[in-house]
N, C-alpha and C positions, 0 to 999 in steps of 0.2 A: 434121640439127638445123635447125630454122626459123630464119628470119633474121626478126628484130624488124621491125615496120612503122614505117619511121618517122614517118608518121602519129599513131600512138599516143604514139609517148616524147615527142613536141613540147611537149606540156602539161606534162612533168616539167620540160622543159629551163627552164620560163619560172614554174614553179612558187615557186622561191625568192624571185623579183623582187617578184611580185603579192602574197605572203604578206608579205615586208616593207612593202612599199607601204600595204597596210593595217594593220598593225600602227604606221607609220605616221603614217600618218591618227589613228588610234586616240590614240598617244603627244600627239599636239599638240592633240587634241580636252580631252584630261585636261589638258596644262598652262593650255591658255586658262579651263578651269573653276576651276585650283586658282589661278592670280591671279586671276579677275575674280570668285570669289566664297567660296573658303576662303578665301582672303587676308584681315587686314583691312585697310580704306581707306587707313589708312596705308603698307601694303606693296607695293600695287596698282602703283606706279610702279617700272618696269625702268630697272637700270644695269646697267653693263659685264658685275656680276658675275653677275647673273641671266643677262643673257641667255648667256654663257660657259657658265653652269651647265647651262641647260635645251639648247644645240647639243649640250656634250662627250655629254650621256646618249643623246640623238639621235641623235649621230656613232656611238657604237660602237654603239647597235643596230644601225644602218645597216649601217658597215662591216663588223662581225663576221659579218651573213646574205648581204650581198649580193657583198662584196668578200674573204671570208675575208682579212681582216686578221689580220696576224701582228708582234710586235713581237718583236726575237732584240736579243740580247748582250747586255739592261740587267741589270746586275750591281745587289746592293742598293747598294753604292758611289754607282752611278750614277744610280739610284732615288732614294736621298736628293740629291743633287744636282739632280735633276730635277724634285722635289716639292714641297723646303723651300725656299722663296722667301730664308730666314736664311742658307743656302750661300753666299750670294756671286753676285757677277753672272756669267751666262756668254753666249753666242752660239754660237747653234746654225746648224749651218752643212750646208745638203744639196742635193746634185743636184735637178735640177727639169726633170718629164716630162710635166707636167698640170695640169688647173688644182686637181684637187684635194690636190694637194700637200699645202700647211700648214695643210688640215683632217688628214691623216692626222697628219704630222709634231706641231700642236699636241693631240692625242689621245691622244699618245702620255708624256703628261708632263700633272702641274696646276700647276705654274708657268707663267700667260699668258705668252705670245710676244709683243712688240709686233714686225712682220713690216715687213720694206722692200721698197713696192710702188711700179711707175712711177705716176704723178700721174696718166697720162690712164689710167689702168684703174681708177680709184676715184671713178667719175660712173656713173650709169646707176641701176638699181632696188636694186644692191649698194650705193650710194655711202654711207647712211644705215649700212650695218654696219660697214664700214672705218673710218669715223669714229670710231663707237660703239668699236669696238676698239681704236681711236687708232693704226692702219695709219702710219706714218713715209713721205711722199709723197717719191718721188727725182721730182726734174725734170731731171737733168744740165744744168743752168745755177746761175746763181748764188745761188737760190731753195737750192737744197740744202746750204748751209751754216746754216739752220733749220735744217733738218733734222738735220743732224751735230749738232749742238746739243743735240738734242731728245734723239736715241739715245745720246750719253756723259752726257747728264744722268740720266736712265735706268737706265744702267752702274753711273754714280757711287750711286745712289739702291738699289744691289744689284739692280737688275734683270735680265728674259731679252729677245733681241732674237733674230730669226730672221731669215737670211739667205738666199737664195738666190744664191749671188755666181759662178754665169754670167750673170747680169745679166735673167731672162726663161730660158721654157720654150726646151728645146735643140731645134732646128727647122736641119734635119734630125736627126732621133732617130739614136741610134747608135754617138754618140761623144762625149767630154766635154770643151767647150769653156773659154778660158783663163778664169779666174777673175777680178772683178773687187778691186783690192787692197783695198778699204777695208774688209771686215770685220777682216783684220789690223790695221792701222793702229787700230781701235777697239778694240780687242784690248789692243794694248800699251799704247795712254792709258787706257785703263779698265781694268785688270788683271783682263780677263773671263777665264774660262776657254771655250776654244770645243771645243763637242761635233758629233764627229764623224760625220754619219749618211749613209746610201745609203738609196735607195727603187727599189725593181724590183716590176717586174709590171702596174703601170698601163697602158690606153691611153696608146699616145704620142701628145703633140701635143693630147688632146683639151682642150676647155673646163672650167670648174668644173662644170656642168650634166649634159654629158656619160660626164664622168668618174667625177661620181657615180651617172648610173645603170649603164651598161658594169659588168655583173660582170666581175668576175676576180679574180688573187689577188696583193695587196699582201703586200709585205715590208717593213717598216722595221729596219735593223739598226745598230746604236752600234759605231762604228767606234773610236773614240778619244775621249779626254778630256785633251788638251794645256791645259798651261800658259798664260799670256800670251804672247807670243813679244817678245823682244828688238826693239830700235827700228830695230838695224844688220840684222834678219835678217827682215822682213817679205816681199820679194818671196820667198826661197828657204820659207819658213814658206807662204806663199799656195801655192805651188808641191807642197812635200809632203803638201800636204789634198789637193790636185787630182788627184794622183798615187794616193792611198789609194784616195779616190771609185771613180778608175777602175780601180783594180787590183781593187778587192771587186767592182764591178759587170761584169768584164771586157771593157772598153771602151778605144778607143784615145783617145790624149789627141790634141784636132783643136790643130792651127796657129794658130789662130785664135779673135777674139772671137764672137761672135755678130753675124750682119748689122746688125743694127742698136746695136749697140756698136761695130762696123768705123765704119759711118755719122756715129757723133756721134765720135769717136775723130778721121777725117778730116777733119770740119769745122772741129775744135779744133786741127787744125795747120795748118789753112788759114788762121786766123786771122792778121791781122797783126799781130804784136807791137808793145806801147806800150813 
């Protein structure tokens, strides 16, 4: 039997990528016509909701050709919960491998996320969509009590907030590092309900940019949909998400924060007490 040249199959291999790339092209070619000239003048001007509107359609073309995106275990339960903004406030809570993360994660649900990002990663040519999406900035100083602010107001207001609470993408990939406690603790002031999710298949480690071109094949899967947790029971509640995460994705649970949670962790006991 001949063996294939692989010469030949190369153009298959890269055929998926190119054909969405132009389709594309194509999809953003149509929405720049359909505001700046079906629109009328009055409509011309983008909010939140517009531009949410015209990524999500974006995202799944994207995702679904080039990433075979897959979303497992949303029950209708969880469906309405995830849709109708009337539910109730929840916080969505998932491992994080990439930077395209909480495009996949907010895709997977039309209840906006408002998302908890560090402060020095919402500058640069992104800094204008963060905003736009009103991203909740952590600075780990005293600045971030705004912020807590901001997200039980939020809560309070029936909203959804996404977390990624190893605090930053897991570097080294491989294992699931300790949790940071404040999505519980917002949890129990804000009577949010927190949904459970894992993501596998991603490049690990890569950038937003990177992640999204990198085919491969994403899985988003709903692990759980817990209650509020108790006031007395937050660290062992932070602990049993952690534990899920890793038990679905089968990963060991590391010892440790992440190096630079180690980092701001040691300089806050370094601190001398007033």
């Amino acid at each position: 039997m001949p063996t294939p040249d692989p010469a030949a199959t190369q153009p298959l291999a890269t055929a998926a990528p190119v054909a969405a790339g132009i389709i594309l092209a194509g999809w953003i070619v149509f929405w720049a016509w359909f505001w700046g000239w079906f629109l009328p003048a009055g409509r011309r001007r983008l909010d939140a909701d517009d531009v949410s509107a015209f990524f999500a359609q974006l995202g799944w073309l994207w995702t679904r050709r080039v990433h075979g995106y897959r979303i497992e275990g949303f029950t209708p339960q969880a469906r309405a919960l995830l849709d109708d903004p009337a539910s109730g406030p929840i916080i969505v809570v998932c491992n994080h491998a990439a930077g395209v993360d909480p495009i996949l994660v907010q895709l997977s649900m039309r209840r906006r996320l408002r998302w908890f990002m560090a402060a020095e990663q919402m500058v640069g040519t992104l800094g204008w969509f963060w905003r736009l999406q009103q991203v909740i900035p952590v600075h780990y100083d005293r600045r971030d009590t705004q912020s807590l602010l901001a997200a039980m107001t939020h809560l309070r207001a029936g909203g959804a907030l996404g977390v990624f609470p190893e605090g930053g993408i897991a570097r080294p990939h491989g294992q699931v590092y300790r949790f940071m406690p404040g999505f519980a603790s917002l949890a129990a002031k804000g009577k949010a309900r927190v949904v459970v999710l894992s993501l596998r298949g991603i490049p690990a480690n890569a950038g937003v940019m990177r992640s999204l071109l990198i085919p491969c094949s994403a899985t988003l899967r709903l692990l759980a949909i817990a209650d509020p947790p108790a006031a007395n029971d937050l660290e062992a509640f932070t602990e049993r998400v952690r534990t899920m995460i890793a038990n679905d994705l089968g990963l060991p649970l590391a010892d440790r924060h992440l190096d630079h949670i180690e980092e701001r962790l040691a300089q806050h006991a370094a601190r001398p007490s007033r």
